[in-house]
C-alpha beads as a LAMMPS data file, in Angstrom:
LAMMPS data file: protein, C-alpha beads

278 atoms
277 bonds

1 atom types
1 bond types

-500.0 500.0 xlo xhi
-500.0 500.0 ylo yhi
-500.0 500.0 zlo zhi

Masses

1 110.0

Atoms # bond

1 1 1 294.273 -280.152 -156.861
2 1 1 291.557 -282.504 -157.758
3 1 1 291.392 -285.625 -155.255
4 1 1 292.466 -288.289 -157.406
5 1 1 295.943 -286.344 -157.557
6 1 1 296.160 -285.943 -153.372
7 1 1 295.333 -289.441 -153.337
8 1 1 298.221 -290.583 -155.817
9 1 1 300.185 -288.209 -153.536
10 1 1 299.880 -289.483 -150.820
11 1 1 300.137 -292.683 -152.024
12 1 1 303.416 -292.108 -153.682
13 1 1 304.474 -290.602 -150.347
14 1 1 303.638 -293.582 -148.158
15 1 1 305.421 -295.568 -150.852
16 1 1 308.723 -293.706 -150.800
17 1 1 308.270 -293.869 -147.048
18 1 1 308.257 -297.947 -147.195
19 1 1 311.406 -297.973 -149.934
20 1 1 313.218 -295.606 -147.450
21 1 1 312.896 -297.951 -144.088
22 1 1 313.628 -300.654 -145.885
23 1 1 316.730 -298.985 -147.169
24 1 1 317.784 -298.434 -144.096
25 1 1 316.724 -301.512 -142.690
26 1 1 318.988 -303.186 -144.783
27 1 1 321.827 -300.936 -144.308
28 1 1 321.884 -301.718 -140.723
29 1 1 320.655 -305.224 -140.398
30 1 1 322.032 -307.175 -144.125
31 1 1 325.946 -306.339 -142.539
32 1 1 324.745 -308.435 -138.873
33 1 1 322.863 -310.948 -141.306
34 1 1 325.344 -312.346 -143.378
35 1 1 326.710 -313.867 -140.358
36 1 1 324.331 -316.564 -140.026
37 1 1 324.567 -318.639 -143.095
38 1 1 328.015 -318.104 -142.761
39 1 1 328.045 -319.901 -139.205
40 1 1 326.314 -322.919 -141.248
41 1 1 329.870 -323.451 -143.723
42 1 1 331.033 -326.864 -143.817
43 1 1 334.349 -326.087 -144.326
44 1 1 336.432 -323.635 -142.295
45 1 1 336.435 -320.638 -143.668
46 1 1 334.520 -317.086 -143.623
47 1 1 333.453 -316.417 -147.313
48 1 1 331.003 -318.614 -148.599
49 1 1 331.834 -321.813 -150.717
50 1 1 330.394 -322.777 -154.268
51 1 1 329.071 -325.810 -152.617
52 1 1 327.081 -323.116 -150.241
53 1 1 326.235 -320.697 -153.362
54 1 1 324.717 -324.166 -154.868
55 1 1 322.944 -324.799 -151.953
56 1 1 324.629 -328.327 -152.060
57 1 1 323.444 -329.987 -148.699
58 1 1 326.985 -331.641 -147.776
59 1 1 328.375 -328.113 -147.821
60 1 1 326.612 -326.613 -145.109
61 1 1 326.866 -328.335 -141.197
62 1 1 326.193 -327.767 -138.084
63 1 1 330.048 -328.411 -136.896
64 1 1 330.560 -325.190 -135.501
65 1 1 327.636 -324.976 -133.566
66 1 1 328.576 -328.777 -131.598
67 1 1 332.047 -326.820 -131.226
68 1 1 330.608 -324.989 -128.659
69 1 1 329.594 -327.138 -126.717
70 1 1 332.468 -329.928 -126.986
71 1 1 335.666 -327.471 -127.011
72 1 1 336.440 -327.253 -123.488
73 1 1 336.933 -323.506 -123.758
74 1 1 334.127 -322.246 -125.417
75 1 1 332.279 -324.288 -122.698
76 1 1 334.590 -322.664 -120.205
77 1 1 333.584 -319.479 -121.439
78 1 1 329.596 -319.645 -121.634
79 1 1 329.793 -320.762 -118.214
80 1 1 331.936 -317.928 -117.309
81 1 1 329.449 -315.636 -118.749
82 1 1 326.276 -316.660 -117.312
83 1 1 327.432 -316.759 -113.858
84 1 1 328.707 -313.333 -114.196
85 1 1 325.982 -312.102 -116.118
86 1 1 323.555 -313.384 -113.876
87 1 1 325.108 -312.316 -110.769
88 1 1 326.361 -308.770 -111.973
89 1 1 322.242 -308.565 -112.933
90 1 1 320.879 -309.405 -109.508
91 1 1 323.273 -306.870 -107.847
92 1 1 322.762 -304.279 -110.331
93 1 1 318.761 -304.938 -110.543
94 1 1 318.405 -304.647 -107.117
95 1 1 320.774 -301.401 -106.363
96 1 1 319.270 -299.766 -109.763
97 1 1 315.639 -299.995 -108.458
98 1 1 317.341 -298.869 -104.872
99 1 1 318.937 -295.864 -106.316
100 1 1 315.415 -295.542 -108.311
101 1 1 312.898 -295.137 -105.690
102 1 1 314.779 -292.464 -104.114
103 1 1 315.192 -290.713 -107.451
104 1 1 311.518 -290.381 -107.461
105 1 1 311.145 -288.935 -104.098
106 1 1 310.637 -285.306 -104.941
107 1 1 312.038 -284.934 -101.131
108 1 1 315.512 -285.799 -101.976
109 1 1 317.848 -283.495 -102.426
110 1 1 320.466 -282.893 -105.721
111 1 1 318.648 -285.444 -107.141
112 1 1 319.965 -284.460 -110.788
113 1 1 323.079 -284.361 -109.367
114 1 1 322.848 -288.273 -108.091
115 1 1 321.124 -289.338 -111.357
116 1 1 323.992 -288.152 -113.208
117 1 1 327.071 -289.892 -111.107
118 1 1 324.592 -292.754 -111.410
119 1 1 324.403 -293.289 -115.389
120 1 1 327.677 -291.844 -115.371
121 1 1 329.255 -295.589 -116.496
122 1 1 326.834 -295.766 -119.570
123 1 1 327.915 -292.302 -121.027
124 1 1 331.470 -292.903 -119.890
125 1 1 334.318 -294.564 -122.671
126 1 1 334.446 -297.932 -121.665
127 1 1 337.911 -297.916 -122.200
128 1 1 337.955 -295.466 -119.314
129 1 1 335.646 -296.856 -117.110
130 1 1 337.776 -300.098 -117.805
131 1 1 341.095 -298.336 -116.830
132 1 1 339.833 -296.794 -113.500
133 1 1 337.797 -300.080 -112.676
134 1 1 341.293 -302.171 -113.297
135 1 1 343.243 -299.866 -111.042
136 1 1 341.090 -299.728 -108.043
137 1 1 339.974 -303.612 -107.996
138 1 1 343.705 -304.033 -108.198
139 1 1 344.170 -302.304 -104.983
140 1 1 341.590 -304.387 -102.961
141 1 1 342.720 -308.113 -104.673
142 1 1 339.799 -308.489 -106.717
143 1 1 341.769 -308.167 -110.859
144 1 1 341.454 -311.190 -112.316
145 1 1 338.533 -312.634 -109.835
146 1 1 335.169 -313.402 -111.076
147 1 1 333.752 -311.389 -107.554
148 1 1 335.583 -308.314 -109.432
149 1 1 334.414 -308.942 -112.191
150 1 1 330.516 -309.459 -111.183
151 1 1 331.227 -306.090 -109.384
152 1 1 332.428 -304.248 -112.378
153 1 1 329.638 -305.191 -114.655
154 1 1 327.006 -304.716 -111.946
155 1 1 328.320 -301.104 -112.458
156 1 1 328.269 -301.286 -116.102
157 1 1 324.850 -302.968 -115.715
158 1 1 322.812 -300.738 -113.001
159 1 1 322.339 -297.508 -115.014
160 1 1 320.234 -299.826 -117.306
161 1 1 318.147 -300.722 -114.346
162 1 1 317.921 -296.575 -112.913
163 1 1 316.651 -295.223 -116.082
164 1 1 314.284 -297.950 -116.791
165 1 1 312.629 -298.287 -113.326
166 1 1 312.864 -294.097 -112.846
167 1 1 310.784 -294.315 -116.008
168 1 1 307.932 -296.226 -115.003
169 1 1 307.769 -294.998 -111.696
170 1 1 306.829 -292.055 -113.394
171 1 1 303.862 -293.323 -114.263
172 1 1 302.992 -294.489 -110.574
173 1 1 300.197 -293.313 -108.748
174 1 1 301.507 -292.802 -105.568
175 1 1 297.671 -292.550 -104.126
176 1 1 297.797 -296.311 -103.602
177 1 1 300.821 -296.289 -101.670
178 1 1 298.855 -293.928 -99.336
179 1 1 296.126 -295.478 -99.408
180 1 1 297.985 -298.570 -98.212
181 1 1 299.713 -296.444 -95.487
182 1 1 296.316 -295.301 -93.790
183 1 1 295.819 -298.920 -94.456
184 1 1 298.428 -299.790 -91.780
185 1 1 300.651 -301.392 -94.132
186 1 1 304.389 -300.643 -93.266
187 1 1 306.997 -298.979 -95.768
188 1 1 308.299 -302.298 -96.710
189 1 1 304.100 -303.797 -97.073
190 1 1 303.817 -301.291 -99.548
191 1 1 306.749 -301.759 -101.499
192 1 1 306.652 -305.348 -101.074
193 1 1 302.735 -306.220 -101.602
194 1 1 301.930 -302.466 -104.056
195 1 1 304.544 -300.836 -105.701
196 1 1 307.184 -304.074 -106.919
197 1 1 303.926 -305.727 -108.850
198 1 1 303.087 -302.856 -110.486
199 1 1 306.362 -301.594 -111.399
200 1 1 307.941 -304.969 -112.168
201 1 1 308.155 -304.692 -116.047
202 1 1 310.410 -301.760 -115.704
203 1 1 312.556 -304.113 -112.848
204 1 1 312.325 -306.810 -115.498
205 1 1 313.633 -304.777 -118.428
206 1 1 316.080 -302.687 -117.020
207 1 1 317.807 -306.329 -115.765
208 1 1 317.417 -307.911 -119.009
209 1 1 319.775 -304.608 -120.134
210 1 1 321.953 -305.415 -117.324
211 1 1 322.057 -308.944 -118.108
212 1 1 322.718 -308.431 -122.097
213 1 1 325.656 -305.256 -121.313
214 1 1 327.412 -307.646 -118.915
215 1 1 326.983 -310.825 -121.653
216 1 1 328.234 -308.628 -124.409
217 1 1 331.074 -306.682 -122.394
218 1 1 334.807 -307.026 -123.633
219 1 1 336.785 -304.054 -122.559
220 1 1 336.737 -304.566 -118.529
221 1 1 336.894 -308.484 -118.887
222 1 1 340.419 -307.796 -121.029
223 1 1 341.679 -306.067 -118.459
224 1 1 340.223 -307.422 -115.041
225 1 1 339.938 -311.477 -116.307
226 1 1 342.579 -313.522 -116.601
227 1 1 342.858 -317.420 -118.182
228 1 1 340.230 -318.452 -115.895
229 1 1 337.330 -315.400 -116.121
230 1 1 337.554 -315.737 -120.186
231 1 1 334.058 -315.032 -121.284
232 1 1 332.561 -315.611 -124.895
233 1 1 333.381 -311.827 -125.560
234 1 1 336.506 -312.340 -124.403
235 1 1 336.736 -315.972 -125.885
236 1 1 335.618 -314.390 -129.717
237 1 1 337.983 -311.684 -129.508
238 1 1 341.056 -313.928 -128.684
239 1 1 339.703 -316.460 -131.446
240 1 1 339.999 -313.418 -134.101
241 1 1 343.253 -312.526 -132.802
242 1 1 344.959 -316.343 -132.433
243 1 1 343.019 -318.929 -134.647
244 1 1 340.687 -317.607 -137.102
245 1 1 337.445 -320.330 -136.469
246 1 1 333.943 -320.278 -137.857
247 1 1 333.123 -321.265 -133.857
248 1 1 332.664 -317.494 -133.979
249 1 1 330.578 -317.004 -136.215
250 1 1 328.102 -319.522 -134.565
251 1 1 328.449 -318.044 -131.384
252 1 1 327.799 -314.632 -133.406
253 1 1 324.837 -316.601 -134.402
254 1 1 323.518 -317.480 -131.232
255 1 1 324.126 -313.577 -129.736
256 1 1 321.960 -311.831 -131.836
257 1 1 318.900 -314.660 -131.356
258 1 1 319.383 -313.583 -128.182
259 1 1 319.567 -309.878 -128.496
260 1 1 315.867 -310.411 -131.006
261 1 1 314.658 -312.462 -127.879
262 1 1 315.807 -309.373 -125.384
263 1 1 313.813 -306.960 -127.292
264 1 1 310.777 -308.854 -127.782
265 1 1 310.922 -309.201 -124.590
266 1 1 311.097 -305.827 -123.277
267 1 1 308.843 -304.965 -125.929
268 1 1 306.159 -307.130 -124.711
269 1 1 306.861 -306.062 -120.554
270 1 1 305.979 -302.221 -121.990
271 1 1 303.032 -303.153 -123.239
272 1 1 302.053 -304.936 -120.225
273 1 1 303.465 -302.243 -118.369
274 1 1 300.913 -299.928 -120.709
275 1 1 297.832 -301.785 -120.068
276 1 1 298.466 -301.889 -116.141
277 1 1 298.655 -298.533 -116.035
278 1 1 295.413 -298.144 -117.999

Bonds

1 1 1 2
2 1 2 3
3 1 3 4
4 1 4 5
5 1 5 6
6 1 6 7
7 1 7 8
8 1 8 9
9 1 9 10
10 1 10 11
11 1 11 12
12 1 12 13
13 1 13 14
14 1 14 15
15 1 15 16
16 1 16 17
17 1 17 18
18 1 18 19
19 1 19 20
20 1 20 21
21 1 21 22
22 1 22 23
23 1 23 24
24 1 24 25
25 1 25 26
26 1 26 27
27 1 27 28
28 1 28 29
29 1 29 30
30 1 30 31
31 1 31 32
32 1 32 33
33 1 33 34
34 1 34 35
35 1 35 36
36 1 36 37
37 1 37 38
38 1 38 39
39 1 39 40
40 1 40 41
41 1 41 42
42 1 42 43
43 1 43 44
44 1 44 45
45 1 45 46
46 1 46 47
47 1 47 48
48 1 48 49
49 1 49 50
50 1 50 51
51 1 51 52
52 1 52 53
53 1 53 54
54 1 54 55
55 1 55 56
56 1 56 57
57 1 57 58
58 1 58 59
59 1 59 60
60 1 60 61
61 1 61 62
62 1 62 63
63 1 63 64
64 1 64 65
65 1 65 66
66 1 66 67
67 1 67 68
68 1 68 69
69 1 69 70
70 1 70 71
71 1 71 72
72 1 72 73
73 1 73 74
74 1 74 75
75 1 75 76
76 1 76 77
77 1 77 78
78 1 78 79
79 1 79 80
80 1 80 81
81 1 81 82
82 1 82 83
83 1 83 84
84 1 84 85
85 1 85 86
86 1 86 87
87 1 87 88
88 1 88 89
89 1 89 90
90 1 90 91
91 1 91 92
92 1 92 93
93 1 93 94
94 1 94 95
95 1 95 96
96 1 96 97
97 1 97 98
98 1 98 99
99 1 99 100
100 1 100 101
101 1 101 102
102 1 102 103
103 1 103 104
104 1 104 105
105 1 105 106
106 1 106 107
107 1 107 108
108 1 108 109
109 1 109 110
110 1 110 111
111 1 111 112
112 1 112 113
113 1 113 114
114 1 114 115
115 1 115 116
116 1 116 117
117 1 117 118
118 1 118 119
119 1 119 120
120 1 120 121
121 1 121 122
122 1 122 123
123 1 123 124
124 1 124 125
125 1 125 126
126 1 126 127
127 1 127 128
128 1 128 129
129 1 129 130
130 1 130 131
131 1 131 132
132 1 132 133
133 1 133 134
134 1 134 135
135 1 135 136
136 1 136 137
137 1 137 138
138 1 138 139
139 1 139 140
140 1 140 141
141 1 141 142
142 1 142 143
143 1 143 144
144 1 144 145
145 1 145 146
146 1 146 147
147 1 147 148
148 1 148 149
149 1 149 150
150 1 150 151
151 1 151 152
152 1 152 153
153 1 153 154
154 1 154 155
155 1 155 156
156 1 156 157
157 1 157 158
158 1 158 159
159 1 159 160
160 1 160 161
161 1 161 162
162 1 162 163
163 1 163 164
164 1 164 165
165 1 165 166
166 1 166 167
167 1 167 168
168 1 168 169
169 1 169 170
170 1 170 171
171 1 171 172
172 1 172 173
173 1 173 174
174 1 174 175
175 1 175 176
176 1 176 177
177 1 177 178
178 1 178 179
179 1 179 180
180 1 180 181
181 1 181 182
182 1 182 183
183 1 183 184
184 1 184 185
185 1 185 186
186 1 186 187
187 1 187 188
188 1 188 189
189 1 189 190
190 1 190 191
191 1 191 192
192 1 192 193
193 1 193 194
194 1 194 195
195 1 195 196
196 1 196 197
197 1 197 198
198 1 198 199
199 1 199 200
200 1 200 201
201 1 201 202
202 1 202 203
203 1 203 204
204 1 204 205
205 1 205 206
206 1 206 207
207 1 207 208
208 1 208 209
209 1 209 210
210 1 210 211
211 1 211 212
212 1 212 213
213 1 213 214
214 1 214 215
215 1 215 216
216 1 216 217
217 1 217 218
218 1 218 219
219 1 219 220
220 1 220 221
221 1 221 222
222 1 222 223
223 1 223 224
224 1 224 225
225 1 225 226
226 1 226 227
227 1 227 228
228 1 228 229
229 1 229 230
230 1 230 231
231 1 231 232
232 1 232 233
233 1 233 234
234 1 234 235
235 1 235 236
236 1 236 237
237 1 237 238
238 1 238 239
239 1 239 240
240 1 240 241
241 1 241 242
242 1 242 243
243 1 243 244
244 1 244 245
245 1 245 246
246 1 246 247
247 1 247 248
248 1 248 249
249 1 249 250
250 1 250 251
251 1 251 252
252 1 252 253
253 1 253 254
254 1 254 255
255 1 255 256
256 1 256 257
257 1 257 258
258 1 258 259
259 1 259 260
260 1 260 261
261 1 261 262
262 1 262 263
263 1 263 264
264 1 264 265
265 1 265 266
266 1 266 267
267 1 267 268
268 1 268 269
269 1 269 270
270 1 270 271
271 1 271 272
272 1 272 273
273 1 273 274
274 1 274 275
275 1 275 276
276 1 276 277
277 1 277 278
C-alpha cells in the first residue's frame, strides 16, 4: 500500500467519521430544535405558518414569550420552581457532599452498600419513587406543601451531588489534609479552609444537577403539589392536557437555553477542576 492510498484512507475514514456524528447529531438534537422557531409563531398554533415559511416579519412575535411573564400562572409557576429548585439544591448539595466525604473514608464500613441506597432514587422509576414519596409525606402532613415538596426533590436531587463530589474527591490528595492536621488545624479548619476550595467544582456541579432534576421534575410534583405548588413542569403538562398554547413552546424554549448553559457550565468547573489538580 503505497502512502498516497493510506493517506486517502485515512482521510476517507476521518470523513465518514464527521458525516456519522453529524448524523447523529441531528437525529438527536433537529427533534429538540424545531421547537424554537416554533415558540416565535405569531399566530397560535404548533406547525409553522406560510407567513413563517416566507420569513414574513409580521408572522413571527414574541407574544408567547411576554405570556410568561404577564399570565398570572405561568408567573405562579416559575416562582414555584425556583424556590423549590433552589431550596431542594441547598439541602441536597449539602447532604450529597455529607454522604460524600464519608464515602471516601476507606474506614467506613459497607460503604458499597451505603452508596447504593444512596443513588438508589436516580436508578429508581420515578413513577415509583413518586408513589412511595406520596404515601409517606402523606402520613406526616407534608402532600401538597412546598416543604414536601423541597424534601422530595432534595432526594431526587442529592445522588447528583454523591457521585459528582465522590468523583473528585478521588482525585484529592489527602497529604494536605495531614499536613494541615500536624498543622493544628481542627477537622472542620481543614474542611473548611483545604478540602471545600479544592473540591468545590465537583460541589458546584453536582448542585447544578440537583438544581436542573428538581426544575425539570413532573412525576412527584403531580402527585405531591396541588393548585398552589404548580411548577412549569407541572404548568406545561396541564397546558398540553387543557388548552393547547404556544406559551409552551416558549417556555420549551427557554429550558433547553438553560440546560446548554448547565453544561457549559459544568463543562468549564471540570476543567478548572483539571487544572487544580495539575
Amino acid at each position: 500500500m503505497t502512502a498516497g492510498t493510506a493517506f486517502a484512507g485515512r482521510r476517507l475514514g476521518r470523513y465518514a467519521y464527521v458525516g456519522f456524528c453529524a448524523c447523529a447529531f441531528v437525529f438527536l438534537v433537529a427533534p429538540i430544535l424545531v421547537i424554537v422557531p416554533l415558540s416565535f409563531n405569531a399566530e397560535p398554533y404548533f406547525t409553522f405558518t406560510e407567513g413563517m415559511l416566507r420569513l414574513d416579519p409580521d408572522a413571527w412575535s414574541l407574544r408567547w414569550y411576554r405570556s410568561i411573564v404577564e399570565d398570572e400562572q405561568w408567573g405562579r409557576a416559575l416562582a414555584n420552581s425556583m424556590i423549590i429548585g433552589v431550596a431542594a439544591t441547598l439541602i441536597a448539595t449539602t447532604l450529597g457532599t455529607v454522604a460524600a466525604l464519608g464515602l471516601a473514608n476507606p474506614a467506613m464500613p459497607g460503604r458499597r452498600l451505603a452508596m447504593g441506597i444512596l443513588i438508589s432514587p436516580m436508578i429508581t422509576p420515578v413513577i415509583i419513587v413518586a408513589v412511595g414519596v406520596f404515601f409517606f409525606y402523606s402520613n406526616l402532613g407534608l402532600a401538597q406543601t412546598h416543604l414536601g415538596l423541597i424534601l422530595a426533590h432534595a432526594a431526587l436531587g442529592a445522588p447528583f451531588v454523591v457521585i459528582t463530589v465522590t468523583a473528585t474527591l478521588a482525585g484529592f490528595d489527602q497529604t494536605l489534609m495531614r499536613a494541615a492536621a500536624s498543622l493544628g488545624a481542627g477537622a472542620i479548619t481543614r474542611f473548611r479552609r483545604v478540602q471545600l476550595p479544592l473540591i468545590a467544582p465537583g460541589v458546584f456541579s453536582g448542585g447544578l444537577f440537583a438544581f436542573a432534576a428538581s426544575f425539570d421534575e413532573v412525576v412527584v410534583v403531580l402527585l405531591m403539589g396541588g393548585l398552589d405548588q404548580r411548577t412549569i413542569p407541572r404548568q406545561m403538562w396541564s397546558g398540553i392536557r387543557e388548552q393547547i398554547s404556544p406559551t409552551i413552546l416558549a417556555v420549551a424554549t427557554l429550558l433547553i437555553i438553560f440546560a446548554v448553559l448547565v453544561l457549559f457550565t459544568v463543562e468549564w468547573l471540570r476543567r478548572r477542576s483539571i487544572e487544580a489538580a495539575a
